[in-house]
N, C-alpha and C positions, 0 to 999 in steps of 0.2 A: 548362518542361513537366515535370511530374513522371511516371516510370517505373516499368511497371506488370511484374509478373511475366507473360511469358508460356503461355500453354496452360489458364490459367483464365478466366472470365468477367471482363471488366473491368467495377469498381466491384461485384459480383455481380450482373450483367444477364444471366441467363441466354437469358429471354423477355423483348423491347423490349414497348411496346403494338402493335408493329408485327411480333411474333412472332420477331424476331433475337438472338442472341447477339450482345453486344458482347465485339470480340476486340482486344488488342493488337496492330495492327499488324506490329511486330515482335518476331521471337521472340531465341532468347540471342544468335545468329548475327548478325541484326539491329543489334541493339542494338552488337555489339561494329563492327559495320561503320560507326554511326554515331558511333562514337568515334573511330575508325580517319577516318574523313572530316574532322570537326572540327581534331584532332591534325593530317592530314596539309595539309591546305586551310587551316585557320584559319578555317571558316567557322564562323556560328553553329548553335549547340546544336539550333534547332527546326528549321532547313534541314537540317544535316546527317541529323536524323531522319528528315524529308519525302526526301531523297536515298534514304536506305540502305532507305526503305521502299517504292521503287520500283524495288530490286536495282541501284541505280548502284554500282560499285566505286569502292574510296576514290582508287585511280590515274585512274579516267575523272572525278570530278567537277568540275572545274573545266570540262571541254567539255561537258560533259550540261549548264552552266549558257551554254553561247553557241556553240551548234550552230551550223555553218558546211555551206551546201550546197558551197561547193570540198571540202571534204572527203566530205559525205554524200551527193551526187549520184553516183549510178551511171554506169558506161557504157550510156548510152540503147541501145546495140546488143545489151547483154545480154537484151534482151526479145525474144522469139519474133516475126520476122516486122518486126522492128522496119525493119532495114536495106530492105526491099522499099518499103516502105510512104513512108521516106524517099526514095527514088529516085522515088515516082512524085509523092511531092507536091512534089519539085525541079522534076521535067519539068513539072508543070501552072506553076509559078512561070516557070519557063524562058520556057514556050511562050505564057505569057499565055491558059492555058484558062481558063474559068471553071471555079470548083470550088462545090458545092452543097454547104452545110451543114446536117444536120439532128440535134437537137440534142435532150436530154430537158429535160421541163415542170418540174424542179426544180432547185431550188439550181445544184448539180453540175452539170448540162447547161446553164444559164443561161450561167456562168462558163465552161465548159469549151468552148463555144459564140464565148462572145464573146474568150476567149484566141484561140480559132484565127483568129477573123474581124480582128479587130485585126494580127495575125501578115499576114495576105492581104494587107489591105486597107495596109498598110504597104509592102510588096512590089507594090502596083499592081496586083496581081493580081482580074479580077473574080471575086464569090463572090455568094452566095445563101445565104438565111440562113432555116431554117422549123425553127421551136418547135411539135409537132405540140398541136391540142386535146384535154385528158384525158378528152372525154368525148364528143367524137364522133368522134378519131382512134385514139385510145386508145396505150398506148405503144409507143416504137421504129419506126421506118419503115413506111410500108405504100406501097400501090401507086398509091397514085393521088396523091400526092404526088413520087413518081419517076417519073411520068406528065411534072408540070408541069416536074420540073427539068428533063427531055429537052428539051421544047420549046423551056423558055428558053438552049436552046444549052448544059445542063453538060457538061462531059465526063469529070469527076471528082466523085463522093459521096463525103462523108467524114460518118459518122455519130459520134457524141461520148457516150457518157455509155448508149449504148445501141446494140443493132444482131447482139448477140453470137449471138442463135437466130434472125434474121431470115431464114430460107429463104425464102419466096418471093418477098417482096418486094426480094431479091438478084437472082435469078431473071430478076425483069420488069428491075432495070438491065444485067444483064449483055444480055438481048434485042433493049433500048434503045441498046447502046452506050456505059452509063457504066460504067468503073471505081468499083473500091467498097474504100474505105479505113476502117475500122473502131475505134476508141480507147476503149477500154472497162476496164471495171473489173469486171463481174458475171461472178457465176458461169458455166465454160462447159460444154454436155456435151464428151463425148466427139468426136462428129459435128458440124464448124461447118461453116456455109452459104459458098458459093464466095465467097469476097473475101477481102481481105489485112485477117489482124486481129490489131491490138496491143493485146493483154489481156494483163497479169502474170496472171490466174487463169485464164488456158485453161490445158488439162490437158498439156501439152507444154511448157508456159513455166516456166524453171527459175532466173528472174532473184532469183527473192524479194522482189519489189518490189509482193505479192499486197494490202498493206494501203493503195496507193494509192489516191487518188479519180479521179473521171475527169480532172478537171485537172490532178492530176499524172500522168497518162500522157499526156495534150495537151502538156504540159511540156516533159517529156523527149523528146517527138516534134520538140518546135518547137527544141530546142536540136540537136538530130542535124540537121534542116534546114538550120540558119543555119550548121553548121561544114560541108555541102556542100553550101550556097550561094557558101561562104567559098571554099572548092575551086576553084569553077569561074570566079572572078573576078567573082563579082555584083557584092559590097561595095565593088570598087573604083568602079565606077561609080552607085554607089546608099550611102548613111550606113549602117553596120550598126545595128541595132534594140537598144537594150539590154532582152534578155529578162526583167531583174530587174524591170522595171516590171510586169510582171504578175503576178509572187509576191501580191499583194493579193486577185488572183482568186483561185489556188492557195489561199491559206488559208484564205478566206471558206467554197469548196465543201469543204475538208478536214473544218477542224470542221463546216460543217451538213450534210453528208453522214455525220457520226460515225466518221468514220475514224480511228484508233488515232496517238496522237498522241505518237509514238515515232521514232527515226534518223530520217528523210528527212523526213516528215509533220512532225515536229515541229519542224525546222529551216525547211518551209517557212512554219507559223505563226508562228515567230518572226520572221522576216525579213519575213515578210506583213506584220503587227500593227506591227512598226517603220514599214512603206512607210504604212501610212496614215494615221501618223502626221501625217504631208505634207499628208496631206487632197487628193492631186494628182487624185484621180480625181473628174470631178463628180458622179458616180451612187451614189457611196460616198457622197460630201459629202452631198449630198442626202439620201439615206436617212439617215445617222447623223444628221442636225440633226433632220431627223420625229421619228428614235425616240427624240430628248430623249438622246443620249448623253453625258453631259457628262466631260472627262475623256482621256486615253489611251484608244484602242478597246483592249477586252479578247480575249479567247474567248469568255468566256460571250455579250457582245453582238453576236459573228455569229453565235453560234448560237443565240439568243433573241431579241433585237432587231431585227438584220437578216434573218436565216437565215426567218422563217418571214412579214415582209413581201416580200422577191420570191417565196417558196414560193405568197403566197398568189395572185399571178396564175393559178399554174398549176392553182390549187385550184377558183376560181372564176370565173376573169376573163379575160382576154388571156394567155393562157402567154408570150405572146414578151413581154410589158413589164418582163422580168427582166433578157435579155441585151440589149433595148434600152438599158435604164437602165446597165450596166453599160461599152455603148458610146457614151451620148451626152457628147459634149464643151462642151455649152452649158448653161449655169447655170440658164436657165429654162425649156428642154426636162427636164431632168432632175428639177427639183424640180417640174414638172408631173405627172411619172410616178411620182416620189418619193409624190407625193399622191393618186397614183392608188391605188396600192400599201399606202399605208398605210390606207386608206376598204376596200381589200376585205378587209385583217387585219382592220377590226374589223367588216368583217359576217360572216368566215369564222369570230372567236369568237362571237358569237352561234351560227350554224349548230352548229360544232362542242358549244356546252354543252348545247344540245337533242338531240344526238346521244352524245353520251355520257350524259344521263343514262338514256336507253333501253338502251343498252349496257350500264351497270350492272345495271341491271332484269335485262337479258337474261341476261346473265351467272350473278347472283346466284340464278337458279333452275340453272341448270346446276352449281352450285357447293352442296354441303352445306350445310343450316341449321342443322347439328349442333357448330357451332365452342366450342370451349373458350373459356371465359369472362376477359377480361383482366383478369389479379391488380389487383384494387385498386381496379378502375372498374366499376360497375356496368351493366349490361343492353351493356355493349357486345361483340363479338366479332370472333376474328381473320377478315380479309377473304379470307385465303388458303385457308381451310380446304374440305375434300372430303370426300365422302362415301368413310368406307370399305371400305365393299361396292365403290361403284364412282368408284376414284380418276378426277378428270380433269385430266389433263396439259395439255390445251392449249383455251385461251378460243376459243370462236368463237360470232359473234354476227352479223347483219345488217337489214338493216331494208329494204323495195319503195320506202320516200322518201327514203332518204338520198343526199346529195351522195357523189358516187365521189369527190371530190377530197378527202374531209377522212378519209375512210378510216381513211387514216395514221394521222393526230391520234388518234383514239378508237384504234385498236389500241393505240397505246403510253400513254394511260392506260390501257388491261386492263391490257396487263403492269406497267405501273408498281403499281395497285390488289392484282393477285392475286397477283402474282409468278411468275407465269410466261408461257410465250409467249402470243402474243394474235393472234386475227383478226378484223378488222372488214370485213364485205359489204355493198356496194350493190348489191342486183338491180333487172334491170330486164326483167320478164318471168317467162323462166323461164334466165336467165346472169346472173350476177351476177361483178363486179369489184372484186379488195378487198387490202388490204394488211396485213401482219404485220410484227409486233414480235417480236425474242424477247429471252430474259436469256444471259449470259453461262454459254460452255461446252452452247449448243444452239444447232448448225447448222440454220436454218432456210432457208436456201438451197438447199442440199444436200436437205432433204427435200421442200421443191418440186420440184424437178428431178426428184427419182425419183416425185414423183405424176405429173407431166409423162410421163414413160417406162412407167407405168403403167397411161396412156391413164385416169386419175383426173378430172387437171384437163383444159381446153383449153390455158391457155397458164399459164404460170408463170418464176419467175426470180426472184435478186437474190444476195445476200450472208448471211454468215451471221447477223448481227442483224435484217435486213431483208429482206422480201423480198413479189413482188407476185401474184394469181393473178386466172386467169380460173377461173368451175364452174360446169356446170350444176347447176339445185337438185335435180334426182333423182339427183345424183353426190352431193350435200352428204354423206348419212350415209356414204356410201363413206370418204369425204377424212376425217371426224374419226374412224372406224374406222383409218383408214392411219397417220393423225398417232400416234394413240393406240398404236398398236402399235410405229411407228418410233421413237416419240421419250419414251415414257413412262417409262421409264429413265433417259435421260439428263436429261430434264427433273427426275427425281425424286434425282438424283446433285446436281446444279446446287441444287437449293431448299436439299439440307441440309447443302451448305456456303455458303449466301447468309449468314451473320454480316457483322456492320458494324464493319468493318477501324477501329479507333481510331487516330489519330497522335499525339496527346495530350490531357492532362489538363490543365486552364486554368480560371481562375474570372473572373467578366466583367472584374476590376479589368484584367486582362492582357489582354484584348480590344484592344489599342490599334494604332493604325496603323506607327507603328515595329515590331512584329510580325508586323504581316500582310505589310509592305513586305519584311522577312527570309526568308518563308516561300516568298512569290510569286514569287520567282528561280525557282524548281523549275519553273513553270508556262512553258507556256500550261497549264493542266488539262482534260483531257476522257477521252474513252473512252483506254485504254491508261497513260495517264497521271491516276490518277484524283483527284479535288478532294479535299484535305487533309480529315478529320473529325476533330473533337476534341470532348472530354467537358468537359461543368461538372459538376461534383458536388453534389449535394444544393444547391440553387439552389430559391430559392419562386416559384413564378409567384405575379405581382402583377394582372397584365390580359391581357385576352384582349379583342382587339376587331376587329370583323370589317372587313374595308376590299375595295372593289373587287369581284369575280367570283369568290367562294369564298376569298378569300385573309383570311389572318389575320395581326397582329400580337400579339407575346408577350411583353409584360416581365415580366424575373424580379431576381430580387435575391440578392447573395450573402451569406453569413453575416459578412462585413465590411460590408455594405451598398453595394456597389460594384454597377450597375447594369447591365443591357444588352437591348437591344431586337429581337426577333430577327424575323424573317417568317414564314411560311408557306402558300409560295405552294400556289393550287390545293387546298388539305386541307378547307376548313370542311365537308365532305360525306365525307372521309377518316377510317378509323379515326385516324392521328396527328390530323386535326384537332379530333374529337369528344373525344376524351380530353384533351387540355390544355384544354377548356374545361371536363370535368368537374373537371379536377384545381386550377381556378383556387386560390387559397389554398394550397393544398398544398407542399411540396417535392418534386421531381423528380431524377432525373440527367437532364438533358440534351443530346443532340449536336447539333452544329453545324458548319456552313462558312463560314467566313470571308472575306471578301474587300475590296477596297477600293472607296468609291464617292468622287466627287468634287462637292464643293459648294458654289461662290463659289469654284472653284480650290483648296480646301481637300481634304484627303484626310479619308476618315470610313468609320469601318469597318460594313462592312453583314454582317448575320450571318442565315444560312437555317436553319430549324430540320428538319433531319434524320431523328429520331425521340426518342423519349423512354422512359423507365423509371420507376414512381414509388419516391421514395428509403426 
């Protein structure tokens, strides 16, 4: 990989077609750290780069490449409330209560759901299992569902993935008689509702363990159990459970929850990603054989592949056929659901592409028609651009017909399209229910919560990339007044340092899979730990041909004539996609991600096209 001065434009990319500076990665500091890695480790040239441009030091690199939870696993007791919360779900094991689990409609709560229930149901212990409906229960506990568990004899609520502002509906269990056990991960205020809650991000909890998912705070709950279980003499009369079998779940909900995939997170994807290797789960099996996975399960294919087939029950379908699939042990129960599963992904992509293209619509009038014109390419213009009389910081968009479950999906292409935070609404009436995206270095959690205390929204929460809200429509102009004011700054600090971080410079001949195989040590890749990008230099595109649902393929050629084939997904309706087709013939600078695909068992490098510049 050849080695770029830093503090200038790489290759002179000032403006991408997609409005970014291209930056080197690493600056002198950088650079001498990846020397200093190489030298001390022996590793190679394009690793040691991919290391020192993720701040690993030259002394830590060799465990940054085979992270060990004996070492990164916390004491579970350093979490706020932690120790309580153990005690009482001993007692409920002890006493043979029933414990009621209620669990969120995505990814995270699927798995985090069926960690605990698995955990129980191992221990003999009876439990009760409800994935609430997104759209006529809507999220986190309510009352009439802690109605049924009373009946059915619970004596213990353990809520998973959700539960952190649940005031009232605590309320009606505490009235009832159930204890109420809480595992969560979302943002908390100040003031939580009466029940024992283990959240690394309540405002008292000083463990540091705030970049978990909800399954790893189920985790580290279930291992503080089992060592006093261990205490009081269970095990000897009962086979201890080996906890490591569920790291599979943990890293499934890690990465499609978007969790930062760094110390603990990233030790549990790795050791995840090894266990499924096994193929032992048959709900994994099943879905990875549907999604066509062929190969080692990656990252990218829980959070692509899998991650948004069980997402899509919750979206449309059955919400509980996620952590069913996750707990069934029978080959043709699972690949029944398996198939259930993947039939509502592909009618939740239909729904979603008729819903984003309204979204865009919608958007693109709220957004400046005044955009500066991309050097080079004719009639096209940057997608990010704003009026600037009157700047707007944050997308917000909705529609009276859309699905409230696909929300999601359409906020995070706004932000992926404009570049900045995004909110997509489904009303129904005059309330509407809807979910946001944001970018990096804008708490959008954090600014829910205070519309929330501003008596703005009705309900609101999540994390800071994510986050979910209830409004009424005569509050609407309130809320993008609020956003606007709260976050307009920091949203405008974030865009104009969004340049695209380079790791190297490479022409397709070096495209090869011994390459990518040296590089991919660094990984799993995801949010915190981000996917390697590298530059082709002045490279012709050859073809441009559209395949599937918006998606494109791109051959280009290098001035050795050495070839490569690159994708891009989602763009043919994207400024990046409309510009490589104007630019067909042309020479380009290039960027791409690199990764491995496997084919007849064969390894074969698959390469995603990034953005472009023309050369």
């Amino acid at each position: 990989m050849a080695e770029r001065a830093p503090g200038r434009a790489l290759l002179g990319v000032e403006s991408s077609v997609t409005g970014k500076a291209w930056r080197d990665r690493l600056d002198e500091s950088g650079q001498a750290r990846a020397l200093a890695i190489a030298q001390l480790s022996g590793l190679p040239d394009a690793l040691s780069r991919i290391l020192a441009g993720r701040g690993v030091a030259p002394d830590d690199a060799l465990a940054f490449l085979d992270p060990t939870l004996r070492t990164l696993l916390p004491e579970p007791f350093s979490l706020t409330a932690m120790e309580a919360a153990t005690q009482r779900l001993t007692h409920a094991i002890l006493r043979r209560e029933t414990v009621a689990i209620f669990g969120d409609y995505d990814v995270d709560g699927a798995c985090s759901s069926a960690l605990l229930a698995e955990f129980l149901d191992y221990c003999g212990t009876p439990r009760l299992l409800h994935i609430p409906d997104r759209i006529t229960e809507g999220y986190g506990p309510n009352v009439e569902a802690i109605k049924s568990f009373a009946k059915q004899g619970a004596k213990l609520l353990v809520t998973v993935d959700c539960g952190t502002t649940s005031f009232e509906p605590f309320a009606e269990a505490k009235k009832l008689g159930l204890d109420v056990i809480v595992l969560d991960h979302h943002q908390a205020p100040e003031t939580l509702p009466e029940a024992t809650i283990v959240n690394p991000n309540r405002q008292d909890d000083v463990s540091g363990q705030g970049a978990l998912c909800a399954a790893g705070v189920v985790f580290m709950t279930l291992v503080a159990v089992n060592r006093a279980l261990r205490k009081t003499g269970w095990w000897r009369e009962h086979p201890e459970p080996d906890l490591l079998l569920g790291i599979d779940l943990v890293a499934l909900a890690t990465v499609a929850d978007v969790a930062p995939l760094t110390g603990l997170n990233r030790a549990f994807v790795v050791k995840g990603l090894a266990l499924m290797r096994n193929r032992a789960r048959a709900g994994l099996r099943a879905l990875a054989d549907i999604s066509g996975i062929n190969g080692p399960p990656r990252a990218w294919h829980l959070g692509f592949l899998l991650g948004p087939r069980i997402n899509a029950g919750g979206r449309i379908g059955d919400a509980a056929l996620g952590a069913k699939l996750m707990l069934e042990r029978d080959d043709l129960q699972a690949g029944m659901i398996a198939a259930e599963l993947d039939r509502l992904n592909g009618e939740r992509q239909v729904l979603e592409k008729a819903m984003v293209e309204q979204a865009m619509a919608q958007a693109e009038l709220t957004l400046a028609p005044d955009a500066p014109r991309i050097s080079g390419v004719p009639d096209m213009r940057l997608p990010e651009s704003r009026s600037r009389e009157h700047p707007t910081s944050v997308v917000i968009v909705g529609g009276d017909d859309w699905q409230p479950g696909i929300v999601g999906l359409v906020a995070s292409r706004l932000k992926e399209a404009h570049g900045r935070p995004a909110f997509a609404l489904a009303f129904n009436g005059d309330l509407a229910t809807g979910s946001a995206r944001s970018i990096p270095g804008v708490d959008l959690g954090r600014a829910v919560r205070a519309a929330v205390e501003h008596g703005i929204l009705e309900k609101g929460g999540g994390h800071a990339m994510a986050a979910g809200v209830t409004v009424r429509r005569e509050k609407l102009d309130a809320f993008r007044a609020f956003l606007e004011e709260t976050l307009a700054e920091k949203v405008a600090q974030a865009r104009k340092t969004s340049g695209l971080a380079i790791d190297g410079v490479l022409t397709a001949g070096a495209c090869a899979p011994n390459f990518v195989e040296a590089f991919e040590k660094a990984g799993p890749f995801g949010a915190g730990n981000p996917e390697p990008v590298f530059a082709l230099p002045d490279h012709r595109i050859t073809e441009v041909i559209p395949f599937g649902v918006d998606h494109l393929r791109v051959r280009v050629q290098a001035g050795d004539g050495a070839k490569l084939e690159l994708v891009s997904f989602r763009s043919a309706q994207t400024v990046l996609g409309q510009a490589v087709g104007q630019a067909k013939g042309m020479r380009a600078h290039l960027a791409c991600s690199l990764s491995l695909d496997f084919w007849g068992g064969k390894p074969k490098v698959s390469a995603k096209l990034v953005d472009m510049a023309l050369a």
